[in-house]
N, C-alpha and C positions, 0 to 999 in steps of 0.2 A: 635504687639505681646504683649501681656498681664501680667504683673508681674508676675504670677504665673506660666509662662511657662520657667520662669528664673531661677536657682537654683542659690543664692549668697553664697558665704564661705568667710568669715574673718577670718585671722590670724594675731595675733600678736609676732611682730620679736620679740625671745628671745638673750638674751647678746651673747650667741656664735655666733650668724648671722651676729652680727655687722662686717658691713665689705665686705658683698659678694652683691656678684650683684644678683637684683630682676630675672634674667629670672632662674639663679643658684637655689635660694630659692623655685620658682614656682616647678621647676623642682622638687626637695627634697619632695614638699608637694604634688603634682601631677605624679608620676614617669610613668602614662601611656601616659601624654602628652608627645610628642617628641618635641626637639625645636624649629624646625620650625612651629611646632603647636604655641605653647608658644608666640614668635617671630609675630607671625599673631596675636595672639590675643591680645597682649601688643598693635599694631600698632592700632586695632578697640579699643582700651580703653574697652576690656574687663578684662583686669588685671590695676586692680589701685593701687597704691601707697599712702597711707594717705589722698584719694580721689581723686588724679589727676592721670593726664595718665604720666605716667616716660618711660622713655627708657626702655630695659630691659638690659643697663650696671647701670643704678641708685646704688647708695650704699646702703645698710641698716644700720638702726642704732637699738639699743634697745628701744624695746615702737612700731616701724612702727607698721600702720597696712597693711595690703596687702588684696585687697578685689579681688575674682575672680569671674566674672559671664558667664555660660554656660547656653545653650538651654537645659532644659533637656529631649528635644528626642532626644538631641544630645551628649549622657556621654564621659566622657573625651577617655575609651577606643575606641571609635568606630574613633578618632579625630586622636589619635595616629598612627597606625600602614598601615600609606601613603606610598610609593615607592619613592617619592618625593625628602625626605630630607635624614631620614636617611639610606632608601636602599639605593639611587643612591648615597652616598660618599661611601657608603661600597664597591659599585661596583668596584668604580672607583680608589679606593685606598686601598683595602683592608680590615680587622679588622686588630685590634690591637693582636698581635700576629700570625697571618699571613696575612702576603703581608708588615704592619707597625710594624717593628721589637722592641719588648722590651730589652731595654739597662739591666735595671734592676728592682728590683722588688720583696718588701718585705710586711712587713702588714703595713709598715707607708708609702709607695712611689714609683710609677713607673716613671721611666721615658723610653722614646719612641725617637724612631728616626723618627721625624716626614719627610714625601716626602714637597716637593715642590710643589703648589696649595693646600693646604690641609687649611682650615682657621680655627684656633683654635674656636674664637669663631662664635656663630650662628649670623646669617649678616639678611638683609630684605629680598632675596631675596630668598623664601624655597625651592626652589629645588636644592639649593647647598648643604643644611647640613651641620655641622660642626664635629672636633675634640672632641667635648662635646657629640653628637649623641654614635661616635661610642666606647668614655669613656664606657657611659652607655650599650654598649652591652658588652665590656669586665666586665664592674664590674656594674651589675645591682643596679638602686637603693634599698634601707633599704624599707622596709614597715614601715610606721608612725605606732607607738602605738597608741591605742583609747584617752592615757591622756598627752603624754608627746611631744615635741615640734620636726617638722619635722628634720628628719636623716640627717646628713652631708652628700652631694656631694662627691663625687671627685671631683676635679678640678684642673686646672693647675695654678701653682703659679706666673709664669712670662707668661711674653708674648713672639712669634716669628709673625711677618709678615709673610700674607700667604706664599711669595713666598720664603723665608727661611727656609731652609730644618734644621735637627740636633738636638740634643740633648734636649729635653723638658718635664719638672718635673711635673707629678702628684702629688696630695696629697690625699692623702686615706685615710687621718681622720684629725678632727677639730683642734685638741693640732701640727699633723703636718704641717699645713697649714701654724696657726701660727709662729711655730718653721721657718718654711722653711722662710717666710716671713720677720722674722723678721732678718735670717743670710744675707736674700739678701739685705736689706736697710740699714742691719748696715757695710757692707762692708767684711762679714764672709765667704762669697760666691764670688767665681772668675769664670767668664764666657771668653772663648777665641774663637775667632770665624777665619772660615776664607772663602776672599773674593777677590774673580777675579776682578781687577780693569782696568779700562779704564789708558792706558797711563804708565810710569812706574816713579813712586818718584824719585826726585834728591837727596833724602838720602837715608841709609838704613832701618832707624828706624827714627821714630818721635813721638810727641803728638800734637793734638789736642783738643784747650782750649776752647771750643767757646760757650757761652751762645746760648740754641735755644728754639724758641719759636713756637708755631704752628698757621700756617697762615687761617686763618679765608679761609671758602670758598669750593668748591666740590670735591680737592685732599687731602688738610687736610697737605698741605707738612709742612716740619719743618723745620726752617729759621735760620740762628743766625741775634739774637738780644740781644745785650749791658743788655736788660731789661728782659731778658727770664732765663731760669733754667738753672745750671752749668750742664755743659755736658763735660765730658773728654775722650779722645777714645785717646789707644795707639796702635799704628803699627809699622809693621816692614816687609819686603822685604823677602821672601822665597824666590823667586824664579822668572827669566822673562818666558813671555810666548810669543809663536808666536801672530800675530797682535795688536803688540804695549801694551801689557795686561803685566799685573804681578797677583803675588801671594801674599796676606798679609797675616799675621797673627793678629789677634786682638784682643787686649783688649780694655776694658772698666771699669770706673770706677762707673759711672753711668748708666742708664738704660731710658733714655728719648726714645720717639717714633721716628721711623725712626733716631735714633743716629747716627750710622755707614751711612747709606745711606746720611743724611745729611752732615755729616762732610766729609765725603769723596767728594762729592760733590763740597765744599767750598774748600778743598784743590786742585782740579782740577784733581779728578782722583776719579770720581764717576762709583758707581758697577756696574761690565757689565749689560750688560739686563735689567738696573733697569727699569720699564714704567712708573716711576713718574722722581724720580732724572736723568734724561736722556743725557748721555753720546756719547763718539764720535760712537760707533757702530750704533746707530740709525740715523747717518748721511753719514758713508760708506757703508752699507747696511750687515753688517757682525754681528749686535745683537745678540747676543744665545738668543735661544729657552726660554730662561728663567734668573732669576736673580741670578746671582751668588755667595750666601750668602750663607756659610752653620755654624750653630752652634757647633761647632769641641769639644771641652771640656768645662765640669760643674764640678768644686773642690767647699766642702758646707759638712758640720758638719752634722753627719745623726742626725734627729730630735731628736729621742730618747735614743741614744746613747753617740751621740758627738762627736764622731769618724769620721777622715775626709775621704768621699767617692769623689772618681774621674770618673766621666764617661766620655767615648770618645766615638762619632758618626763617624764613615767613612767617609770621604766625597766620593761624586759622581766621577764615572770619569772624568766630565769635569772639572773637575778643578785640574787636571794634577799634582797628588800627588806621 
């Protein structure tokens, strides 16, 4: 195929970018690519990165350039609007506001009770779609003006593992992103979770201290290690359950990957169902359907106000509230 039948676009990331991930930005500056378009063409190194092929979690900084190249008998609309990605999660889970229930919801921030299987972000493999898909059918992207630098996303400010259901924050504009961002790392923001565990603690209450690290390799699990990032998770006993399970409640002080699932783990009382950190249910044949994590309460200063907002997500019935 011949240069001329390639259409190139360069953009260069402006200071408010800095920070968000390249398939995010794609998105902002191409809104009729869907992500799992996006997600495919990162993988072919049709979206570059200051000339290389990056993920499309890479961060931006001020100055990148981002280069994207299309066939152009192939325009970005004809690329978008596949069954694939983001019909089939809508199918399968709903939109956001029916079937995926909104907690709350103003002009700086939604947040959403996300189900269980639902993967915030878009993954390699596109016929699953992600939580960023059906963002954009609840709050379509901005049209870019002809002179001035692509529209801010929505997006979600922390993360949940797919199979963690509960409470999770939207941000619906750039100054809240920040805002939200910066009450969750400076400690302004308190997240409580709770989690059916394998086995029942010989205390009521506890903490654990454990540095964890993430282990190189095809699960990605996260380890403690002496030499890895402070991780602090506090719990506490609600309630026992039949087959040998309890109830926790959960805080955290920190926010590392797989936290809870690891540290619970290490204490010897790892979350039911989990299919990485793998507990006694997978060995008496009695596993739930699914992992038992759900994100119960988010307390966090509204962006623009400062006013302290509490959401609470229901938890499911299986976890005997």
């Amino acid at each position: 195929m011949s240069m001329s039948e390639i259409e190139e676009t360069k953009i260069t990331v402006m200071e408010d970018w800095t920070g968000s991930r390249l398939d995010r930005f794609v998105k902002a500056v191409r809104p009729a690519l869907s992500f799992p378009v996006i997600q495919t063409l990162i993988r072919k190194g049709k979206i570059l990165l200051n000339g290389e092929k990056m993920p499309g979690k890479a961060r931006l900084k001020d100055g990148d350039i981002v280069e994207i190249r299309l066939r152009k008998d192939r325009p970005a609309e004809d690329l978008s609007h596949t069954p694939i990605g983001e019909e089939r999660i809508a199918e399968r889970f709903g939109d956001i506001g029916s079937g995926i229930p909104v907690l709350f919801e103003d002009d700086d921030l939604l947040v959403i009770d996300k189900p269980a299987g639902l993967p915030v972000q878009p993954g390699n493999r596109r016929e699953l779609g992600s939580l960023l898909d059906l963002i954009c059918r609840y709050i379509p992207p901005a049209q870019q003006g002809p002179d001035g630098p692509p529209p801010f996303a929505p997006s979600p400010v922390h993360r949940l593992d797919i199979e963690t259901s509960g409470a999770l924050i939207v941000a619906k504009t750039r100054r809240a992103a920040r805002e939200l961002s910066r009450a969750l790392s400076e400690g302004e923001a308190s997240k409580t979770y709770l989690a059916v565990v394998d086995g029942i603690p010989g205390s009521c209450s506890g903490t654990i201290d454990t540095p964890l690290t993430i282990e190189k390799g095809e699960s990605s699990r996260a380890v403690p290690d002496a030499a890895g990032q402070t991780a602090v998770t506090h719990f506490s006993v609600l309630k026992k359950l039949p087959g040998d399970r309890a109830l926790l409640e959960i805080r955290i002080d920190t926010g590392r990957t797989h936290q809870i699932r690891a540290h619970m783990l290490s204490a010897g009382h790892p979350v039911s169902g989990d299919p990485v950190y793998i507990g006694i249910g997978d060995r008496d044949g009695t596993r739930p359907d699914r992992m038992l994590l759900h994100a119960w309460k988010i307390s966090l200063p509204h962006p623009t106000t400062g006013e302290t907002i509490e959401i609470i997500a229901s938890p499911p019935p299986e976890f005997g509230m």
